[in-house]
N, C-alpha and C positions, 0 to 999 in steps of 0.2 A: 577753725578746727579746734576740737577739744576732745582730747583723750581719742584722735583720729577717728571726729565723728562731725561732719559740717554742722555747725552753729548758726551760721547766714547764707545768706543768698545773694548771691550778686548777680544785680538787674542792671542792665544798661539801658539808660532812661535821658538818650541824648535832646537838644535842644536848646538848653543852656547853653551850651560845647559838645563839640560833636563827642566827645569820650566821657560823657557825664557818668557815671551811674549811682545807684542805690543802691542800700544793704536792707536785705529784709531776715528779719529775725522772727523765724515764724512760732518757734516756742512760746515767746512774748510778744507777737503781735506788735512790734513795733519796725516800722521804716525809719531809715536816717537819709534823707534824701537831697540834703543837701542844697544846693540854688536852686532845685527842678522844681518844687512847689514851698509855698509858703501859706500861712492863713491867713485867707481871701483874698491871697495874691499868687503869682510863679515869679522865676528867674526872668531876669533879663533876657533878650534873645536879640540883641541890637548889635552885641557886640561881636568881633570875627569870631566865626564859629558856629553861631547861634542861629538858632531856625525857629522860628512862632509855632508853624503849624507843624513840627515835628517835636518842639518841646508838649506841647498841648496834645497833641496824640500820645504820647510819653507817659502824659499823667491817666487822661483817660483810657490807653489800653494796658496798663503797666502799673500803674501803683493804686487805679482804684480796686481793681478785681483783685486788689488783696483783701480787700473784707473791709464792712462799715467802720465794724470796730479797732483799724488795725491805727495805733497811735505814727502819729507822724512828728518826727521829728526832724524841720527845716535847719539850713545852715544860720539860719540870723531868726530871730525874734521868736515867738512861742510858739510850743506845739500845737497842734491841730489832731484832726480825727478823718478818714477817709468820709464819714455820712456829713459832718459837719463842709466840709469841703465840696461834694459832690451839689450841698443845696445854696451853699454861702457866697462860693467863690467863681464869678460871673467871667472869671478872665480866661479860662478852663474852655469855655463853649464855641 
């Protein structure tokens, strides 16, 4: 909130862990999403908690249809881009 006016979005984008979520900032197009996607990789989902086929629905119904160009910003290593991810990252499918 800012000046009592939401700034982000909180998406729940489990699979990593079942209470994962994201923040989407839709004035700047940017997600923070933390272990749920990575470029040309996702999170973990080995570990207690963790679901494959619910992180990976997660990414595809949830943080792609926020737009090609919405910048993603993972918890570890560099950012990425929604289009760049949709064509790049084979772990998603």
């Amino acid at each position: 909130m800012l000046n009592g006016k939401p700034i982000a979005r909180v998406i729940h984008t489990p699979g990593h862990s079942k209470g994962s979520v994201s923040f989407y900032f839709p004035k700047e197009k940017v997600a923070i999403v933390g272990d749920t996607l990575f470029k040309e990789s996702v999170g973990r989902s080995d570990l207690w908690g963790g679901d494959g086929t619910l992180l990976r629905t997660s990414i595809r119904d949830k943080i792609y249809p926020l737009g090609d160009d919405t910048c993603i910003i993972p918890g570890h290593g560099p950012t990425t881009n929604v289009a760049y991810e949709k064509v790049e990252n084979f772990n998603v499918f």
